[in-house]
N, C-alpha and C positions, 0 to 999 in steps of 0.2 A: 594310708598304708596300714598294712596288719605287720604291729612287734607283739614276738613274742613277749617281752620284757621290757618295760619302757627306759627312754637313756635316761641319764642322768645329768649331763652337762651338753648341752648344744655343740659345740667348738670348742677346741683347746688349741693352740696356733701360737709358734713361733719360728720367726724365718731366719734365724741365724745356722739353726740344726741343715735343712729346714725341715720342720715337723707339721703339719695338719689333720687333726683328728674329730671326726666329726660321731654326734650321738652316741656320747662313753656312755658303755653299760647296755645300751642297746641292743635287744636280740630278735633278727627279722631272717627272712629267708626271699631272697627277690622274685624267685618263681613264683613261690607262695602269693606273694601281690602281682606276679603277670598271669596265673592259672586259676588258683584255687579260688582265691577271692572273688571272680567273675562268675564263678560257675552256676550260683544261687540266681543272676537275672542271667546272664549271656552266653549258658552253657552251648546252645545251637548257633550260636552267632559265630560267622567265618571270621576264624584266628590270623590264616593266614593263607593265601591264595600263593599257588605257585607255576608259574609259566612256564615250562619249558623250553630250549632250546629252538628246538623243531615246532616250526606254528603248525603244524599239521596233527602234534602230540598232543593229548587231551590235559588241560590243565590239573592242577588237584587243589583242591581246597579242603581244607583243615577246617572243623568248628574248635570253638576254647575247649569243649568234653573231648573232642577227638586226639587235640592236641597234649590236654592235661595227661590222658591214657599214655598215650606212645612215648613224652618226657618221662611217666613214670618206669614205664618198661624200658625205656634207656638205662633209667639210672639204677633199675636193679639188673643191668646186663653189666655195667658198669662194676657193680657190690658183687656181684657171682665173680668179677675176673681180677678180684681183690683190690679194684681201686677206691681209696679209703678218703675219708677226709684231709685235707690238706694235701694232697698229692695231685701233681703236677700232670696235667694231660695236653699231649698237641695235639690238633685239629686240623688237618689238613686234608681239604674235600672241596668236592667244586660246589656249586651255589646249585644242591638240592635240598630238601625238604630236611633231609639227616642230619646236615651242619646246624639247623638254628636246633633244631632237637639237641642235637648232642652237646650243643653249649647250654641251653637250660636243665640237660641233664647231668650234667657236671656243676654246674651250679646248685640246685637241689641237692647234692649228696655231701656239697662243700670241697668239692676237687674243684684246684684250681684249673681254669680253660684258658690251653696259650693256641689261639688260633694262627695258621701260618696260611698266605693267603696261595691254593695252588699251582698260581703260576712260577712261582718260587724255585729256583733249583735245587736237586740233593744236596748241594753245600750249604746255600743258605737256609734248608730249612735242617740238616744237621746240626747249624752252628744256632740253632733257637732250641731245639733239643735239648743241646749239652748244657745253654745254658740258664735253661729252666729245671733242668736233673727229670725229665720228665719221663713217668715210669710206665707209659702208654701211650700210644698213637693209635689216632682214628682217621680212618681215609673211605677210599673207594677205590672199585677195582681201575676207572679209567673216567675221564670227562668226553664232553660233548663241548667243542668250543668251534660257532659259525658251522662249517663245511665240516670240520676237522673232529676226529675220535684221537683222544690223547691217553697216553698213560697215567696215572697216578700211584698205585701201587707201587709198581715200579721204581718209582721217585725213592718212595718209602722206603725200597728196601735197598740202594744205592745209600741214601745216607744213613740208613741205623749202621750200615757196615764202615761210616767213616768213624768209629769210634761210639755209637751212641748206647752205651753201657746200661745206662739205665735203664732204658726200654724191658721191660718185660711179655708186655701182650701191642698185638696190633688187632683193631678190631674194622671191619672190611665191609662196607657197605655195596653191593650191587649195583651198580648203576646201568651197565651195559653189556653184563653176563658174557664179559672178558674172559680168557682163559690165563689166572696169574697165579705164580708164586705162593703159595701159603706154607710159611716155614713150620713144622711140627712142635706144638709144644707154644708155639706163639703168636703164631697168625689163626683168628677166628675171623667165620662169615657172623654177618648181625643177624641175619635171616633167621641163621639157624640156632642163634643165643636167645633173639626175641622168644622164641617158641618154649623156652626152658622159665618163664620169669612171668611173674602176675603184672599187671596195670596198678598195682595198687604199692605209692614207695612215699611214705612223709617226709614232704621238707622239711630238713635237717637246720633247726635254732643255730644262726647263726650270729658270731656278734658283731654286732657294726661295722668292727674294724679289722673283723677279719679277710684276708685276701679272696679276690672274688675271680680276676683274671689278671695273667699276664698280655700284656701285646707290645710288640718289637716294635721299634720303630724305624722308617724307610732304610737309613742307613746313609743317606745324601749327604750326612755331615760325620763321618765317620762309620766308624761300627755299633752295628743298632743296637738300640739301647733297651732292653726291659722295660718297659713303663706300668706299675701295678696299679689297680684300681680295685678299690677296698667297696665289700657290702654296701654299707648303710650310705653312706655320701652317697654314691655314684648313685646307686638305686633313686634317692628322691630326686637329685640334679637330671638324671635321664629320663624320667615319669613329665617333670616339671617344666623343663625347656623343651620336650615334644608338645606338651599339651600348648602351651605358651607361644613358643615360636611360629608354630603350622597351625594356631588357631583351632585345633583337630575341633569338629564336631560328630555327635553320635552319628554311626551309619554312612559316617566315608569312607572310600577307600584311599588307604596311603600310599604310594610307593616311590621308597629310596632306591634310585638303581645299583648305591655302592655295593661292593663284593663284603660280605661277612668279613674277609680277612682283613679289613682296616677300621679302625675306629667309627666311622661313620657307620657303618656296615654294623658295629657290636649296640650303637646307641638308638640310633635312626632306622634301624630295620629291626632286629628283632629288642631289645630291652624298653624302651621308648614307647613303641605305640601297643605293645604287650601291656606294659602296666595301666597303661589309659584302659584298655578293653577295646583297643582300635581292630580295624582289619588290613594288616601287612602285607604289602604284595612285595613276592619274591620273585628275582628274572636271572635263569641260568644263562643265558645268551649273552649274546654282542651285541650292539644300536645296532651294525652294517649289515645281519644274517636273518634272512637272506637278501635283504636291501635295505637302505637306508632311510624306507619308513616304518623299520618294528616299531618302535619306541612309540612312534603314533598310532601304530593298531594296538598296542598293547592298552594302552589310553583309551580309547574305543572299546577294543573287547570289553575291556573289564571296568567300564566306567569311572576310570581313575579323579581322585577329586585333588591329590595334594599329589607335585609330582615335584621330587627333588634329587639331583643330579649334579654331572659337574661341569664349570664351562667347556673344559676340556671335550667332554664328549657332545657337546653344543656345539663348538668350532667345529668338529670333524664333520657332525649333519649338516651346517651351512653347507659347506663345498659340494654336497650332493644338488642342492636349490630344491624349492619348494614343491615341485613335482611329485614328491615321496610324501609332502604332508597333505596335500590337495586329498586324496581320497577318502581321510578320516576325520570323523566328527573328531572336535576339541571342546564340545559344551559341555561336557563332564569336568573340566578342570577349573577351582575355585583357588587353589594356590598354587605357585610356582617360585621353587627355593635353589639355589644352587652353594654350592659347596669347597671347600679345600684349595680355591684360589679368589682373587678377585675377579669378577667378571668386567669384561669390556659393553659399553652400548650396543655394538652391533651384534654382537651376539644375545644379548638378553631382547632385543626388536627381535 
């Protein structure tokens, strides 16, 4: 990895606080090791593939140079709307190409990125707001989920009105050239920011132990809880257990079905195989839309080589039977990993 400034002490660790501080003195920037550092061999090399919804919508594929551009015109659309270092941003947008952007452009600028996953209702994503003090939201006008055209905005503006003070700017991505809401004075389109802001924005020295993201957690055991995840640690342990665990080799394709909005989704999709120099596929959809064998053409289409998932969404394609996987090649696939629960036998046959 590229530090600005090399650490000084490995670990500092005591569990009575409890404390864990990794690479004191250490000054790095995580984009900088998922972007910049590739550009020199892998600049044309596909960053990150993105499938839409609708199999009949033409996919987009991202190179690392394509990519690096539009992170950095985020994050100086981010600096034009006064979001500054250390300042708190929620993320709440459905699994387009914009969400991984706008968390590695928040990372680059060193605002902290509290993504909310958009299924979420205006309570629960008010009550992540408040308390992260978060002085921007990023959204979209509306999703695409199966059959269904959903609101998002909307969401948005339901819970900044439960109280969420902080908020100063909302920044509104297009997705489905809805007709919403834009409050004067606080809601901008990104469309029309990108066009005001160069491609050219340096990652910002960060130190090791500075704050990198917030993420809530489910909330099953109470009221969820903030969980922060510092620069430098998380950076090498996320590079290090993708390349390790998926075995990644040059020139495959990966793809994590998780949604951005949960940890697996921040490690395993876009942090993860970003700093390898991997190529990340991203899926807005549903396994079921519009039958229950996407998941197997999307595998086919895109010649997926590492496919990892959860059992959960494994049980639900059982119950369709194997008449939905009949049609598509599976020779593409060299690993298969699953996730976030234990998996039973018959669903892993």
């Amino acid at each position: 990895y590229h530090w600005f400034a090399p650490w000084q002490k490995t670990l500092e660790w005591e569990f009575d606080t409890p404390s864990v501080k990794w690479f004191l003195g250490g000054k790095t920037n995580i984009t900088y090791n998922c972007l910049d550092r590739h550009l020199e061999s892998h600049a044309g090399k596909t960053a990150i593939i993105w499938e839409p919804n609708d199999p009949d919508e033409a996919p987009l594929r991202l190179t690392y140079r394509e990519l690096y551009e539009q992170v950095c015109r985020f994050a100086n659309v981010l600096k034009r709307n006064g979001i500054q270092k250390g300042d708190r941003v929620a993320i709440y947008m459905p699994m387009i190409p914009e969400l991984a952007i706008a968390v590695l452009a928040c990372a680059r600028i060193g605002a902290v990125h509290s993504v909310v996953f958009a299924g979420f209702s205006a309570s629960a994503l008010a009550d992540r707001i408040k308390d992260a003090c978060a002085v921007a939201v990023i959204t979209a006008d509306g999703m695409k989920r199966g059959a269904k055209e959903m609101p998002v905005k909307a969401v948005v503006d339901e819970a900044i009105a439960m109280g969420c003070d902080s908020v100063k700017r909302v920044i509104v991505a297009n997705r489905l050239g809805q007709e919403v809401n834009m409050q004067e004075g606080r809601d901008v389109w990104l469309h029309e920011e990108l066009k005001q802001v160069s491609d050219e924005c340096p990652a910002v020295p960060m130190d090791s132990e500075d704050m990198l993201f917030i993420l809530y957690t489910s909330g099953s055991t109470g009221k969820p809880k903030g969980v922060v995840h510092t620069v430098g640690g998380y950076m090498v342990y996320a590079g290090y257990t993708f390349l390790n665990v998926f075995q990644y080799k040059e020139g495959e394709v990966y793809w994590c079905t998780a949604d951005i909005g949960w940890i697996t989704g921040h490690t395993y999709l876009v942090y993860g195989p970003l700093l390898n120099g991997a190529t990340t596929l991203m899926f807005e959809g549903v396994p079921t839309y519009p039958d229950a064998g996407r998941f197997w053409q999307v595998v086919d289409k895109h010649q997926v080589n590492i496919f990892y998932t959860a059992p959960t969404a494994i049980r639900a394609l059982m119950g369709a039977g194997l008449d939905y996987v009949r049609p598509y090649s599976l020779d593409s696939l060299r690993v298969l990993g699953t996730v976030g629960e234990p998996i039973n036998e018959e669903a892993w046959h």
